[in-house]
GUROPA-262838 format. One record per residue (C-alpha): x, y, z; residue in one letter; chain; residue number from 0. Coordinates in steps of 0.05 Angstrom, whole numbers. Each point is the difference from the previous one (the first is absolute). Layout:
# residues N
<r <X Y Z> "a" "A" NUM>
...
END
This chain:
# residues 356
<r <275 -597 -134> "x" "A" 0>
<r <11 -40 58> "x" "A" 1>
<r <72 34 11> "x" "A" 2>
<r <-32 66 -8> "x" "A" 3>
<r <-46 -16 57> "x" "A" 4>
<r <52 -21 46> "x" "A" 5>
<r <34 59 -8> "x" "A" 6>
<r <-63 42 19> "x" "A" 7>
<r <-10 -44 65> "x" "A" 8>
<r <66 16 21> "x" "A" 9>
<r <3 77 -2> "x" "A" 10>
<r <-71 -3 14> "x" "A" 11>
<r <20 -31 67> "x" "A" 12>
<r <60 50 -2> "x" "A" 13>
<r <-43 59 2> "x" "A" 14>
<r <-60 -13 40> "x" "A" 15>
<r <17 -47 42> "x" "A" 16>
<r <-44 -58 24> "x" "A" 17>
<r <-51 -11 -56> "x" "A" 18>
<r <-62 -42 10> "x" "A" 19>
<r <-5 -59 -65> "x" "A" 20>
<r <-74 21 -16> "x" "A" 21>
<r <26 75 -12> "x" "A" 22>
<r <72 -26 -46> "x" "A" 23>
<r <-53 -44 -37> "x" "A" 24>
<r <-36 65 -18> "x" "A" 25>
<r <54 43 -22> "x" "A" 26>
<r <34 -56 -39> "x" "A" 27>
<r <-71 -28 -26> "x" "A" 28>
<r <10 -75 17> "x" "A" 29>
<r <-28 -45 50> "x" "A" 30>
<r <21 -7 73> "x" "A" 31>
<r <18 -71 -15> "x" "A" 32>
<r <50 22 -46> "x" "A" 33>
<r <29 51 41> "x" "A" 34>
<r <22 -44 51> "x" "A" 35>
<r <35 -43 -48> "x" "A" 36>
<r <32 64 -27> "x" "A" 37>
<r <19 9 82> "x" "A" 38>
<r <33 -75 -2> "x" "A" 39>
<r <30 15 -63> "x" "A" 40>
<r <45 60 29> "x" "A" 41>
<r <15 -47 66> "x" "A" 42>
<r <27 -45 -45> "x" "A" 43>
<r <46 56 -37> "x" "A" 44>
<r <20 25 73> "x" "A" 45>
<r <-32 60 13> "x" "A" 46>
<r <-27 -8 75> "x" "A" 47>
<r <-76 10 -11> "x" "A" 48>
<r <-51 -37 44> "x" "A" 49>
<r <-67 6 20> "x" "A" 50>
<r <-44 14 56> "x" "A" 51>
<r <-67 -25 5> "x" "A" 52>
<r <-57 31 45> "x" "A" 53>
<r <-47 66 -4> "x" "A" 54>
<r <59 53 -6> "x" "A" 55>
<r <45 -52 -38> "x" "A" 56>
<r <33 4 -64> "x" "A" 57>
<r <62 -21 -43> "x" "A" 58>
<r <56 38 27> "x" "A" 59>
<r <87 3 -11> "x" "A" 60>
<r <48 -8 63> "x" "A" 61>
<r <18 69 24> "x" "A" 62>
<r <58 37 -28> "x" "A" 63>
<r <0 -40 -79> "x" "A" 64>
<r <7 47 -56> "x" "A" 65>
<r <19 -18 -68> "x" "A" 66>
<r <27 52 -54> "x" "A" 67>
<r <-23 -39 -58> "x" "A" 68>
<r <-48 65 -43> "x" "A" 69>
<r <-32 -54 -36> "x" "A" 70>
<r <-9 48 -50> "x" "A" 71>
<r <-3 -19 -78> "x" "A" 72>
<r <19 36 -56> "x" "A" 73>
<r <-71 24 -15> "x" "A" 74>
<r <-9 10 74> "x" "A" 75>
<r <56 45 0> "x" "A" 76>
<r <-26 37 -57> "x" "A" 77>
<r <-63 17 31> "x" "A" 78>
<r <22 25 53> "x" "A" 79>
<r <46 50 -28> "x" "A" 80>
<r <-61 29 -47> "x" "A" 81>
<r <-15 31 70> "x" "A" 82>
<r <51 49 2> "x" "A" 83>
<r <-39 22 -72> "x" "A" 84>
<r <-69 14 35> "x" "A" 85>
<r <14 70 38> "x" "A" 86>
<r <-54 -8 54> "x" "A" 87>
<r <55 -13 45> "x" "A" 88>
<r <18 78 -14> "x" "A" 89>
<r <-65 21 33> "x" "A" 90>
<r <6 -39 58> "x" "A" 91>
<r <72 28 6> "x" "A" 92>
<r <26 -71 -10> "x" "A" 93>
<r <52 4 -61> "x" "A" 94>
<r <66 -4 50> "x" "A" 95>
<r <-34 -60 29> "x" "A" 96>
<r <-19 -36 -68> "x" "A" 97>
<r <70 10 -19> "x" "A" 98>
<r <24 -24 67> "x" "A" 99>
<r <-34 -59 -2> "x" "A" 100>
<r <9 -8 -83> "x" "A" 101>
<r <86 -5 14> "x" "A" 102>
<r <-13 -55 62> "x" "A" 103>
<r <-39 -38 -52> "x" "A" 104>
<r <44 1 -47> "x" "A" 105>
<r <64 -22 39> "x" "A" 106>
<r <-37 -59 24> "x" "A" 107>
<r <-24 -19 -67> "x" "A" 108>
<r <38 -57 -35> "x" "A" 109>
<r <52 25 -55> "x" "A" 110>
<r <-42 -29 -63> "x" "A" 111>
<r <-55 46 23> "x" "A" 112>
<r <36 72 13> "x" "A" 113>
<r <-2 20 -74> "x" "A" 114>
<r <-70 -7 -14> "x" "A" 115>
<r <-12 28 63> "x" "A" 116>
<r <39 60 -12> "x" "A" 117>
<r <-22 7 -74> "x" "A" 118>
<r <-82 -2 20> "x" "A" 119>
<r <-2 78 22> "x" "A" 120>
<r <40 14 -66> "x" "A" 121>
<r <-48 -37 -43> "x" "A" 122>
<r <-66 9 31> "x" "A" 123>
<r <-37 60 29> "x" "A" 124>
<r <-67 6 30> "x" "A" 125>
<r <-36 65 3> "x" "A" 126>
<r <-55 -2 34> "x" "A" 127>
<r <-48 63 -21> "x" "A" 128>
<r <-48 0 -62> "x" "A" 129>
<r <14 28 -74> "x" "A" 130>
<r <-26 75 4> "x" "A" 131>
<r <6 -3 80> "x" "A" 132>
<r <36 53 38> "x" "A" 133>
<r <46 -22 60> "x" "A" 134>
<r <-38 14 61> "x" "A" 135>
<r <30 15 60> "x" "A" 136>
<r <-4 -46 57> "x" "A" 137>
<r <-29 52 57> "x" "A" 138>
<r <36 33 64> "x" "A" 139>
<r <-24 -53 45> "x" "A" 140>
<r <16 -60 -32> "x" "A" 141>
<r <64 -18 53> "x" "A" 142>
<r <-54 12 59> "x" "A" 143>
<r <-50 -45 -33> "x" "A" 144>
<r <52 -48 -10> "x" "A" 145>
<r <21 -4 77> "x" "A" 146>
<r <-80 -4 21> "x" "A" 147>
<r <-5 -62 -47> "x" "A" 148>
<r <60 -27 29> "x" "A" 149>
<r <-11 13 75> "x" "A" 150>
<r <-66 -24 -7> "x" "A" 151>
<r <-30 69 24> "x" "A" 152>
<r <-57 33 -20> "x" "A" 153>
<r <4 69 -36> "x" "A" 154>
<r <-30 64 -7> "x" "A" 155>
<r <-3 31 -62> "x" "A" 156>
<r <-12 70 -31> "x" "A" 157>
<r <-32 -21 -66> "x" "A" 158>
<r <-14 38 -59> "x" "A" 159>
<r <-60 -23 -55> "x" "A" 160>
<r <-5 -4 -69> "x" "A" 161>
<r <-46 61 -23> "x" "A" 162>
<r <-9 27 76> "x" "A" 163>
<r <16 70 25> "x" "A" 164>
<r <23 -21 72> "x" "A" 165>
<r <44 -57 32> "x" "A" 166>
<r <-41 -45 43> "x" "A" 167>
<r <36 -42 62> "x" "A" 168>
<r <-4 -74 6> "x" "A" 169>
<r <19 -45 55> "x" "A" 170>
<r <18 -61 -38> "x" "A" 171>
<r <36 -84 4> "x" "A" 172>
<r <49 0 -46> "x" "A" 173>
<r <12 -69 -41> "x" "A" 174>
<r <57 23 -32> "x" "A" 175>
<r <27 33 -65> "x" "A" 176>
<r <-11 -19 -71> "x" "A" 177>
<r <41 29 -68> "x" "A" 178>
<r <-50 -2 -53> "x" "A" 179>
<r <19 24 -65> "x" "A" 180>
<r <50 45 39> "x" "A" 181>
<r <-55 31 45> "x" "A" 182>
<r <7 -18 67> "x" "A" 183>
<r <-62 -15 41> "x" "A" 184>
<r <-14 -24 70> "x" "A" 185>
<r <-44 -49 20> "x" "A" 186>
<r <-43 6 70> "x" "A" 187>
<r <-60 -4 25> "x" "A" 188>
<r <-38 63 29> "x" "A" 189>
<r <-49 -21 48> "x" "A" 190>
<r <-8 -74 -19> "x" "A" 191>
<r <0 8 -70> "x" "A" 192>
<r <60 -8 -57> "x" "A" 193>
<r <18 71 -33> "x" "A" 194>
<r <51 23 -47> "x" "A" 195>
<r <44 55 9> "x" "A" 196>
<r <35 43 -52> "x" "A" 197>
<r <75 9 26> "x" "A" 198>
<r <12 63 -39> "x" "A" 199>
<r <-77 34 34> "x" "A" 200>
<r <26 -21 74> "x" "A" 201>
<r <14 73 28> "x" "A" 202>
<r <19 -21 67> "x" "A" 203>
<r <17 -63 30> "x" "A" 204>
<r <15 -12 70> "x" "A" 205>
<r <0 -76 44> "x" "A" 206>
<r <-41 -9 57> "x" "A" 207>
<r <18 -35 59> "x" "A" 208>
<r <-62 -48 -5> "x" "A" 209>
<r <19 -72 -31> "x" "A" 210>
<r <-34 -12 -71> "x" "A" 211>
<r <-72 -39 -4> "x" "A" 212>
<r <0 -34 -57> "x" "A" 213>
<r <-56 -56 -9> "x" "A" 214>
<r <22 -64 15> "x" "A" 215>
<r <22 -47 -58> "x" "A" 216>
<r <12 65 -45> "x" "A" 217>
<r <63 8 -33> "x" "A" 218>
<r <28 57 -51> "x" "A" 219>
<r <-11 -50 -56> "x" "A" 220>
<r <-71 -21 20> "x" "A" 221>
<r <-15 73 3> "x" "A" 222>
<r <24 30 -54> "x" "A" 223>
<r <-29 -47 -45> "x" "A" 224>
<r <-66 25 30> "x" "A" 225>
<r <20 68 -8> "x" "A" 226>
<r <17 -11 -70> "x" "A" 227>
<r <-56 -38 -16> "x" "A" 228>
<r <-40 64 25> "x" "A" 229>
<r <35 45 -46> "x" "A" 230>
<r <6 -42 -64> "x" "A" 231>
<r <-79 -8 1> "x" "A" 232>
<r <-23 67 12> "x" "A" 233>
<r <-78 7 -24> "x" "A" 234>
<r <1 23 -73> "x" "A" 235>
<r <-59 43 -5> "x" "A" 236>
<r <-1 27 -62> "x" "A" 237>
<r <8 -45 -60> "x" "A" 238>
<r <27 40 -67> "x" "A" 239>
<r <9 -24 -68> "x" "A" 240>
<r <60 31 -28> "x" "A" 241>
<r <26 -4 -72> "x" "A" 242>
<r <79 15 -15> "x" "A" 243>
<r <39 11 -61> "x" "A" 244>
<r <44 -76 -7> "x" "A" 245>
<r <61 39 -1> "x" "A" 246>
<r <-14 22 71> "x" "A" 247>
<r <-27 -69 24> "x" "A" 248>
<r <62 -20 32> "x" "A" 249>
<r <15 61 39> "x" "A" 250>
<r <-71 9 24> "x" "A" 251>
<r <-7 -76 16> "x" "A" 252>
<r <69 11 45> "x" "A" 253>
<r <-28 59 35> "x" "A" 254>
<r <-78 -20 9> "x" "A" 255>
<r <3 -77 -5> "x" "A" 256>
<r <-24 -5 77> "x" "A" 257>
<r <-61 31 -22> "x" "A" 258>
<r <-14 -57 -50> "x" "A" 259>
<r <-74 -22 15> "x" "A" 260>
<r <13 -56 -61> "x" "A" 261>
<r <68 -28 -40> "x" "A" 262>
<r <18 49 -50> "x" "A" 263>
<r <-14 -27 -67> "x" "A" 264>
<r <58 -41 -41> "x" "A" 265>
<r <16 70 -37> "x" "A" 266>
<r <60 -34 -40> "x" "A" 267>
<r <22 47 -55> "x" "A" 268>
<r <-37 47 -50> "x" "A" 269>
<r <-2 84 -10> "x" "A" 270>
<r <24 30 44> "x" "A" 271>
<r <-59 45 -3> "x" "A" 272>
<r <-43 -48 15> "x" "A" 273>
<r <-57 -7 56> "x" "A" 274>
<r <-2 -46 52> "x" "A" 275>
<r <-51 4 55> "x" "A" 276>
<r <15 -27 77> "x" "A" 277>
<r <-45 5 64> "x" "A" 278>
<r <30 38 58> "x" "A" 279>
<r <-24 3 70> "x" "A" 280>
<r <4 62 46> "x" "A" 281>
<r <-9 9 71> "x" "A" 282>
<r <-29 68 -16> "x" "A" 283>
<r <-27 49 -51> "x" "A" 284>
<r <62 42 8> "x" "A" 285>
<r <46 -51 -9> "x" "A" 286>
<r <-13 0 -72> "x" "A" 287>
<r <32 63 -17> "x" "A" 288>
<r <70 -41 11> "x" "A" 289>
<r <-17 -25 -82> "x" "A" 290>
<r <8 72 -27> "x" "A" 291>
<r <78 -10 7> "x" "A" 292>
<r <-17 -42 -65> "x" "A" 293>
<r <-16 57 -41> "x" "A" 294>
<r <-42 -8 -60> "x" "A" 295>
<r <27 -78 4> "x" "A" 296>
<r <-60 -23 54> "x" "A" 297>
<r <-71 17 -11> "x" "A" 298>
<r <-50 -14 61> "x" "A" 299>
<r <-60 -35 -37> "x" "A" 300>
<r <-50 -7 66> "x" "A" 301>
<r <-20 10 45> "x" "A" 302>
<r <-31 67 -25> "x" "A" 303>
<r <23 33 71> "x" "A" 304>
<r <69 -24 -10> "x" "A" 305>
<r <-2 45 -59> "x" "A" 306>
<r <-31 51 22> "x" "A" 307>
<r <56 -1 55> "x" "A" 308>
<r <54 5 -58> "x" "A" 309>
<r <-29 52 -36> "x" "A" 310>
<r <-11 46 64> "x" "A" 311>
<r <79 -10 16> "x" "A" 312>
<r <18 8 -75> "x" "A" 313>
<r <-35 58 -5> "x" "A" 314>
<r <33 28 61> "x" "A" 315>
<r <67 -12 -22> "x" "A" 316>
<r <-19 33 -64> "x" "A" 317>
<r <-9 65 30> "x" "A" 318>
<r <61 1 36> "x" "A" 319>
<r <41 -2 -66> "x" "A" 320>
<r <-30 47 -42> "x" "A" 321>
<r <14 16 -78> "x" "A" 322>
<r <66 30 -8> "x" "A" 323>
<r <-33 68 -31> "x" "A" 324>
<r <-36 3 65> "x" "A" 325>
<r <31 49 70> "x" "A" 326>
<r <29 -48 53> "x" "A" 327>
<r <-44 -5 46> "x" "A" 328>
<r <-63 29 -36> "x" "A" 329>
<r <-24 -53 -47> "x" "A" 330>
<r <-26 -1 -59> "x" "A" 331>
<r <-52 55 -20> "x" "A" 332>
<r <-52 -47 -13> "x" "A" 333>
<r <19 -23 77> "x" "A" 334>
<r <-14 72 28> "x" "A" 335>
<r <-51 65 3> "x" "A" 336>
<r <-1 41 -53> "x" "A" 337>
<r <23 75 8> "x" "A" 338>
<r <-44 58 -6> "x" "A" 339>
<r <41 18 -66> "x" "A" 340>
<r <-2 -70 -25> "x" "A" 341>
<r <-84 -6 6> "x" "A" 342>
<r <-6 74 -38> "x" "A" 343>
<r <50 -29 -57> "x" "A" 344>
<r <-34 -68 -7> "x" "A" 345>
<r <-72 32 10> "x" "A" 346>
<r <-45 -3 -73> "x" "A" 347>
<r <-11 56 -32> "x" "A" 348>
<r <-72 25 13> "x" "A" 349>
<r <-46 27 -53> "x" "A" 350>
<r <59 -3 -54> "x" "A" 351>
<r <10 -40 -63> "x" "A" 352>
<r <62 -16 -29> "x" "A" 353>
<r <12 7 -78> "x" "A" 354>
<r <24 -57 -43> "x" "A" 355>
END
């Protein structure tokens, strides 16, 4: 461990320069005490570190030292090659740069280490989208939001809502740009306050000339957690008791388990015909319709609005595939007015008996 940390000291120092000892006690998660005795330690092995004490102070190596020791191990190695396996790099137009970067790596890694490193992309792959999850495209605008994160610029963005008939126009602080589940998003504030913004909906994009305002202290971490938070715990305000068939409990549990109000129940093994009841929340009445994918495998028990809802859409869908005997288009004939011709056929017969 102690090796390990000496080696992060020293292209720590490499890359940013002078480091105060509070801040390499943070990253490294030991005390400041230690730290310097990590400092004496590489004095000792004759790399030319020293300190300066004061206000803008710091531990600090004599201009012009490099070392071209990686300090990579073999699992090092092998995580960083799983990279070139995660494809967000392709949105951001980076894949000439990953494997750029990927080849420099691997000539200064030491010889034990090249095969693993070279096997990793052949033996693992990471895909990032869902089960049942179409690829969706990363938006127009995505280099221009990139360069606004980067330059630290604010941006102006053409912006197009979920379930809206019109774009709306946003001056906004970008954070920065996060892959989730292989939708991009980016992160900013719009007057003061975090928002989230689809990649794929941004219609327009273009940077202003104004630096960003983002509130002190805030990172992208810090505010996409908030942001996340925000989404994760949207108000459920309809609570539905469901029952599904057991042979369908996995599937529906893999494509409504965020609605989960309470742990499904140990369903183990048994018919496969069998019920077993779970409580769903929804953030609306509509939203309930999504269960009629299930077929005659899900059953809405209550609320009796929830139902109702079902049955109206049911019945809808109903009418648009009518009995094959039936015109296209027309229905069936208990569906639509009678004709003239069809009344006087089915009329009774008035002031007539029939013989047996």
């Amino acid at each position: 461990m102690k090796a390990d940390r000496l080696l992060s000291i020293l292209l720590l120092l490499q890359t940013c320069g002078r480091v105060p000892a509070t801040e390499l006690a943070e990253r490294l998660e030991v005390s400041v005490r230690t730290i310097y005795r990590d400092v004496e330690a590489l004095s000792a092995a004759g790399v030319p570190v020293y300190t300066e004490r004061g206000r803008h102070g710091g531990i600090n190596l004599l201009p012009g030292y490099r070392t071209d020791v990686s300090g990579l191990t073999a699992d090092e190695a092998r995580a960083l090659f799983v990279l070139s396996a995660q494809g967000a790099h392709s949105d951001l137009g980076l894949d000439g740069a990953l494997g750029s970067a990927l080849r420099k790596v691997m000539a200064a890694l030491p010889a034990p280490h090249r095969p693993a490193a070279e096997r990793i992309s052949e033996r693992v792959l990471v895909d990032p989208a869902r089960w049942l999850q179409a690829g969706v495209p990363a938006g127009p605008d995505l280099g221009e939001l990139q360069y606004a994160v980067f330059a630290d610029r604010r941006l102006r963005l053409r912006y197009r809502h979920s379930g809206t008939s019109g774009p709306a126009e946003y001056t906004v602080d970008p954070y920065g740009l996060v892959s989730k589940a292989a939708v991009w998003y980016l992160v900013a504030d719009l007057r003061g306050e975090p928002r989230l913004f689809r990649a794929d909906r941004v219609l327009a994009a273009e940077t202003a000339e104004e630096p960003v305002r983002r509130r002190p202290g805030l990172g992208l971490g810090e505010v996409w957690a908030v942001l996340r938070e925000q989404v994760e715990r949207l108000p459920k305000e309809v609570s539905v008791k469901v029952r599904v068939r057991r042979a369908r409990l996995d599937m529906f549990i893999r494509l409504h388990g965020t609605r989960l109000t309470a742990p499904p129940p140990e369903w183990g093994t048994g018919p496969a015909d069998e019920w077993v009841e779970l409580a769903l929340g929804f953030q609306s009445l509509p939203a309930v319709r999504s269960l009629l994918s299930f077929g005659g495998d899900a059953e809405v028990l209550s609320p009796p609005a929830a139902r109702r809802e079902m049955a109206r859409v049911a019945a809808e869908a109903a009418r648009l595939y009518p009995d094959r005997g039936a015109a296209p288009g027309r229905g069936r004939a208990s569906d639509r007015p009678q004709s003239a011709r069809e009344r006087r056929v089915q009329a009774p017969a008035v002031g007539r008996t029939t013989s047996s």
